[in-house]
N, C-alpha and C positions, 0 to 999 in steps of 0.2 A: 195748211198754209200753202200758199202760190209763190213757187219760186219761178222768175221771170228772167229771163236770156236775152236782152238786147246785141244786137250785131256792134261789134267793136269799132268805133268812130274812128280812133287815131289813124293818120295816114301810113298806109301800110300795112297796119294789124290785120292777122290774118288767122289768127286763134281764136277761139270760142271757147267761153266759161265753160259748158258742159258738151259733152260730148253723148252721143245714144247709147252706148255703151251701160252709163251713170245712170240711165233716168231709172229702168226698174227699179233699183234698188233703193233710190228716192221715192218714188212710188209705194213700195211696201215699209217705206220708215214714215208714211202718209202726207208726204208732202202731194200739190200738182203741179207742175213742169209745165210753162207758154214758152215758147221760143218765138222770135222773131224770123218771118221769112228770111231765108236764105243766112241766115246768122252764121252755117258751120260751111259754107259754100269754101270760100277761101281756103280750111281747113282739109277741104274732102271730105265733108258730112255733109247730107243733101238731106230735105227738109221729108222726105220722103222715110229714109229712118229714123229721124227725131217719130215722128207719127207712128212709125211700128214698133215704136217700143213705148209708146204711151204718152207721147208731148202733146202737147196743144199746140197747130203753130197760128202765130197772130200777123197781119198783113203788117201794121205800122209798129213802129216805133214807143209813140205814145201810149198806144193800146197794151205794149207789156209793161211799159211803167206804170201805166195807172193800175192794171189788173195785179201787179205784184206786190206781195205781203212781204217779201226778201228779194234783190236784186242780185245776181252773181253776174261778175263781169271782170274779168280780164285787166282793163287797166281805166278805172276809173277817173273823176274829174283829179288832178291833182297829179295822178304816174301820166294823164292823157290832157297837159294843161292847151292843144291845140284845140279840140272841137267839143271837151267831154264837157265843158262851160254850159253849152246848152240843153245837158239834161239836168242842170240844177232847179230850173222853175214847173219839172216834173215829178221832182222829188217832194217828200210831205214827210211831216211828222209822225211816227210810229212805224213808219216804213224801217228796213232794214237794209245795210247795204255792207256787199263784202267784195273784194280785191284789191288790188294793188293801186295803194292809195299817195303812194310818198308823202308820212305825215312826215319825216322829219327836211322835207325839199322847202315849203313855202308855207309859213304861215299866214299867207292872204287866203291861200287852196282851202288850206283845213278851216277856217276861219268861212269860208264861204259854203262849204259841205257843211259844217255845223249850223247855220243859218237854216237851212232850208225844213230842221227839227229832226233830219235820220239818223238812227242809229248807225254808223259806219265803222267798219270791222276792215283795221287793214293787217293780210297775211304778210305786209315785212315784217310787223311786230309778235312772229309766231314766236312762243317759246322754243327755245331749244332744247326739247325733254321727249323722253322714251314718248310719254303721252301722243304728245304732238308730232312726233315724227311723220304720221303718215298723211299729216297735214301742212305742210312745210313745201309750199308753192315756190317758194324765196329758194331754196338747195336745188328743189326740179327745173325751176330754171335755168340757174349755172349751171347745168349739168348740160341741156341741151347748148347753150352759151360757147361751154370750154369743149366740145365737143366742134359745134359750127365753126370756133377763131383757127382750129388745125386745120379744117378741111379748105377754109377759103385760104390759108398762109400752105398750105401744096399745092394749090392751086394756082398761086399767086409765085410763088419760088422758082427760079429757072435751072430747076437740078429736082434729083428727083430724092423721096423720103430715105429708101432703103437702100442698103448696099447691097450689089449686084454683081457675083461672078459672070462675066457672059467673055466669048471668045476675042472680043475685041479691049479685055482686059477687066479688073475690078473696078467697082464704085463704091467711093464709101460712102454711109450713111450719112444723112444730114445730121445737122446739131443743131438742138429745138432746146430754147431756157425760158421755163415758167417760170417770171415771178407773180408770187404770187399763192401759196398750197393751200386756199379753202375750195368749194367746191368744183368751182371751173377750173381751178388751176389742176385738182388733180382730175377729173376727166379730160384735160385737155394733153397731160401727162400718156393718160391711159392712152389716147389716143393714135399720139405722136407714136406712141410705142408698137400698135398697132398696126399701123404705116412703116414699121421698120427703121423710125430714125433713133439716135442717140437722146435720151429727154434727160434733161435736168432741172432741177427748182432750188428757188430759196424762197426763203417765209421766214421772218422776222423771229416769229414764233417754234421755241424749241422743238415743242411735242409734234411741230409739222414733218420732223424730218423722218419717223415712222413709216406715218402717211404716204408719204414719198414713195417711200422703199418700199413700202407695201404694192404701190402700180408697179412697180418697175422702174421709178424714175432714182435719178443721181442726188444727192441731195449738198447744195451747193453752200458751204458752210466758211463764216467769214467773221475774222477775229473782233467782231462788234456783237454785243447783247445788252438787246432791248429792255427796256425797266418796263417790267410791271406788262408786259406784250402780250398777254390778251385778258377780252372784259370776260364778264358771269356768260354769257352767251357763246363764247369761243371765237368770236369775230378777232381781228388784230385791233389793237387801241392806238390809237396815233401816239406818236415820240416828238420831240421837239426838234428845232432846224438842225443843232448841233450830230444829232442822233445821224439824219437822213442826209446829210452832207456827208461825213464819213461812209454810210452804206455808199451813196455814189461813186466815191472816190475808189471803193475796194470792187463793188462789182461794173467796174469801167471795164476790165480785162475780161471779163466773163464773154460780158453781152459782146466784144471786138470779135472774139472768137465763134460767135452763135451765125448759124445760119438763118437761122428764125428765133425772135422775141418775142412770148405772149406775156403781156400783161394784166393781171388781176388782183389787184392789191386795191380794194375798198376799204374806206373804213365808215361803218354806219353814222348819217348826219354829219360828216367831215367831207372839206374836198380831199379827193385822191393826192395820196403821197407823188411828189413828180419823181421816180426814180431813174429815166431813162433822158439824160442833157441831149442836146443839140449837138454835144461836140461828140459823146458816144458814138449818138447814130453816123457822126460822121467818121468814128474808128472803126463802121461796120464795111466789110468789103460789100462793091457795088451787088446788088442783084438779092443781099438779104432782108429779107420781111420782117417787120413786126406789128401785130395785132394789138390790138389796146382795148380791154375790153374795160378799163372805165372811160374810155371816149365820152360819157352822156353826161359824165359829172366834171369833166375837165381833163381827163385823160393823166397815165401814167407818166407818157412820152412827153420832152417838152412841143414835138416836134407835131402831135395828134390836134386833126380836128375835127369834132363830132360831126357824122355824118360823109366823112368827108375819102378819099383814101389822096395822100401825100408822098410826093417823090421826093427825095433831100440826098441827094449827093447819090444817087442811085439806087438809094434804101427805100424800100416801098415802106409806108405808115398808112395801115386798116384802120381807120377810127370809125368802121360800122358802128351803131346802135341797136339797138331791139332783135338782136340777131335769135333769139329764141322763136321771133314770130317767124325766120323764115324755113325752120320745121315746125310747119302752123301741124301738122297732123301727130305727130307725139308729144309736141307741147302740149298741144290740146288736151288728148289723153292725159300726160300726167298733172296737168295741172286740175283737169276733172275730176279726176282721182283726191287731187289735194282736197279741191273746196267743198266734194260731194261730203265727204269724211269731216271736215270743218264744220259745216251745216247740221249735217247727221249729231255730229256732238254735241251744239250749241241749243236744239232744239229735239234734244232726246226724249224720248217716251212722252210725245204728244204736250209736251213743253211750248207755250207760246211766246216766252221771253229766253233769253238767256238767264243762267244762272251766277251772276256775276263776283259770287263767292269762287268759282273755278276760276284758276289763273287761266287757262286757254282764253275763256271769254274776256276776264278782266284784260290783261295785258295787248287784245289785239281792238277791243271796244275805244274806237281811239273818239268820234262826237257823240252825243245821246242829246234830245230835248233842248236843241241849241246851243249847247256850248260843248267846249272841247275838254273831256273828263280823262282823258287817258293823265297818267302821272309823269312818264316817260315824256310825254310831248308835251307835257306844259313845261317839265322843269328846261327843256332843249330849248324852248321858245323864253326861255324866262317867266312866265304866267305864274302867279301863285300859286302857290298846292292848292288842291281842292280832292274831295274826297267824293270818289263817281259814284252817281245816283243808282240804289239799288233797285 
């Protein structure tokens, strides 16, 4: 089977599905590897070792869609709703297609990927199980994520991370509060710790506060507990108004106190909880940051807007987006790591279908044969149950 690499359309992207690294090992699990000219450029992979390690590179565009038996791509029509529209009338039926798809953002998206008759496989819906671990695109990403929101918010801070004896007297450390403790929130933990500042978190959810302590961070604990705080997956579950109105009221005093605010509190197919008011950022003294790393869904902040960075009262608001792509070169990496292993799985031991009795395949199989079979995204979309085609 022909797994095909088109260069990343969305404005900015700068990651590539596979990296030269992956291809041997694709190669001996018998797939063939075409990449698209210059596809890992942006990344710092040049076409030149794609080719020493066994790729095929192909001039156009077209020429890998149509030559590919399996598409792997970074951010699909749907995570990529600006330009990825126009590789829909190069897609076909039996074709296969895997990345980051947001089936649960727009049901027009998935509705129109399913049209075109491909199989499409999206890694947000990866299990959360030992299995899949090493395929879990969706975790390497906020990694890189809560990792990038510390370095731009030091960057961004007009004092420095660590506390500093020097002769002209002490500095004390900055004061960094994630909310926010799944992935990014605790690399962004680790980070900030790193850098030598003082890091603290909260997370709605108990078993977060381990986690916490495990990096070295503080764990910021507040006389409210959440019902029922997280699903079968370990994501947080949304709470009702009453719930997230008391959490504001108690961590008002927190974030007054922070020199820096990262924000990470998703919750899968919901918009972001707002946990950080207008009138906070305005108890924050002039010159502290905060980063918002669900800016793309609406952000934590009331104060964020995607894309955008906001000054309010002196308080600088990050409301960057896609910030994984801009370490296009380890992203890359681990996200080739994810999908090569995803692939390798789905199409084992000379396997031409998925075997949709696995949950890996079943639960990320989200169109097949024109309609949308996933269970997960029908029942989110309302769509009758229907039982996916074996």
């Amino acid at each position: 089977m022909i797994i095909g690499v088109p260069t990343e359309c969305f404005p900015g992207e700068r990651r590539v599905a596979l990296v030269p690294s992956v291809i041997p090992a694709l190669t001996k699990a018998g797939f063939e590897v075409v990449i698209q000219a210059g596809a890992g450029e942006g990344a710092g992979y040049l076409d030149a070792d794609y080719a020493a390690r066994g790729a095929k590179i192909v001039a156009e565009r077209a020429g890998v869609l149509k030559s590919a038996d399996i598409l792997a791509q970074v951010l699909c029509y749907g995570s990529d709703d600006k330009a990825g529209a126009a590789d829909l009338p190069l897609l076909r039926r039996g074709q296969y297609l895997a990345g980051f798809l947001r089936p649960l953002g727009s049901l027009d998206t998935v509705q129109a990927v399913a049209a075109t008759g491909v199989s499409a496989f999206s890694v947000e819906l990866m299990p959360r199980t030992t299995r899949a671990q090493s395929m879990d695109a969706l975790s390497s990403m906020a990694t890189v994520c809560g990792y990038k929101a510390v370095l731009l918010a030091a960057d961004t801070l007009p004092r420095l991370f660590p506390m500093m004896t020097t002769a002209a007297g002490t500095i004390t450390p900055a004061r960094v509060l994630i909310i926010g403790a799944g992935v990014a929130g605790l690399q962004a933990i680790a980070t900030a710790r790193r850098l030598g500042a003082v890091a603290s978190a909260y997370d709605l959810r108990p078993a977060a506060k381990e986690q916490v302590q495990s990096v070295g961070g503080r764990f910021v604990e507040l006389p409210i507990v959440a019902k029922d705080a997280e699903d079968a997956r370990g994501y947080a579950k949304a709470q009702d108004e009453a719930f997230y109105q008391r959490q504001k009221e108690l961590l008002a005093n927190v974030v007054a106190e922070s020199d820096v605010v990262i924000t990470a509190a998703v919750v899968p197919g919901k918009k972001p909880p707002l946990l950080v008011t207008r009138d906070m950022v305005d108890r924050m003294a002039p010159g502290s940051v905060i980063v918002d790393l669900a800016a793309e869904r609406g952000g934590n902040c009331e104060v964020t807007k995607a894309s955008q960075i906001v000054v309010e009262h002196g308080v600088t608001v990050i409301g960057r987006i896609n910030l994984a792509s801009t370490v296009p070169y380890h992203a890359s990496q681990l996200y080739a790591r994810n999908i090569s292993a995803f692939l390798t799985h789905l199409f084992a031991n000379g396997r031409t279908e998925p075997d949709l009795q696995d949950e890996i395949a079943r639960e990320t199989l989200v169109t097949q044969a024109g309609e949308i079979v996933n269970a997960r995204v029908r029942e989110f979309y309302s769509l009758p149950a229907k039982i996916a085609a074996r």
